[in-house]
C-alpha positions in Angstrom: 0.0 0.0 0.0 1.7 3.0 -1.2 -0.7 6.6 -0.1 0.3 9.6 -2.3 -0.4 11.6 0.7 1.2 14.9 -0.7 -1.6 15.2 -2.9 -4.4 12.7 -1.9 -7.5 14.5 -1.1 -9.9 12.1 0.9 -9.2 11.2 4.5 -7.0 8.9 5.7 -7.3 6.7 8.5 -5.0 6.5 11.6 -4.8 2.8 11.1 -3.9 3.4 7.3 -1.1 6.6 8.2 0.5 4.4 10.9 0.4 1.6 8.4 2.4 3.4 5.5 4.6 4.7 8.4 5.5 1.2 8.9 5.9 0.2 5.4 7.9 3.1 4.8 10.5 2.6 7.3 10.9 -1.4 6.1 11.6 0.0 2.6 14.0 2.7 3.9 12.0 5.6 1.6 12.8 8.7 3.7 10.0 10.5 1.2 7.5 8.0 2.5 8.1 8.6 5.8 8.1 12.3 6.0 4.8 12.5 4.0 3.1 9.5 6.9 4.4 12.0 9.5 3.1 15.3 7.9 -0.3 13.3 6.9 -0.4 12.7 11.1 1.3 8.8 11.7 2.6 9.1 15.0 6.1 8.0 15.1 6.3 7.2 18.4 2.9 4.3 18.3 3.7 0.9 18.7 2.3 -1.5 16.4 0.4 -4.6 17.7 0.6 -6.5 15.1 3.6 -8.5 16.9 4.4 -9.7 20.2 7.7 -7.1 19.8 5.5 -4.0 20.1 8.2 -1.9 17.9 7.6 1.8 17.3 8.9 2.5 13.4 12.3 3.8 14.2 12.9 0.2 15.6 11.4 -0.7 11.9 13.7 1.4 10.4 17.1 0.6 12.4 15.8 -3.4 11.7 15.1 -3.4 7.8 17.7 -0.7 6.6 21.5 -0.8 6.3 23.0 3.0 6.0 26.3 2.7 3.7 
């Protein structure tokens, strides 16, 4: 699920934001994530969709390698 959130119109739900917050931090797309954020994903919510309870920085430092 990739939101064009820069330009989409209709609302969005929390569920959905937090969810592209996620997806965006696994694919490393810095873009992605800032738009989540602006659109109102809360960086600092757990998911609870695991046992792990990670916040998406804990995504992010998991899925992506900085060179």
């Amino acid at each position: 699920m990739i939101l064009n959130l820069a330009k989409r119109k209709m609302t969005t739900s929390q569920a959905e934001l937090e969810e592209e917050l996620f997806s965006a931090c696994r694919a490393g797309d810095v873009d992605r994530v800032r738009r989540a954020i602006a659109a109102g994903a809360d960086p600092k919510k757990a998911t609870n969709k695991d046992i792990l309870s990670e916040t998406p920085l804990h995504t992010a430092c998991k899925y992506v390698i900085i060179y």
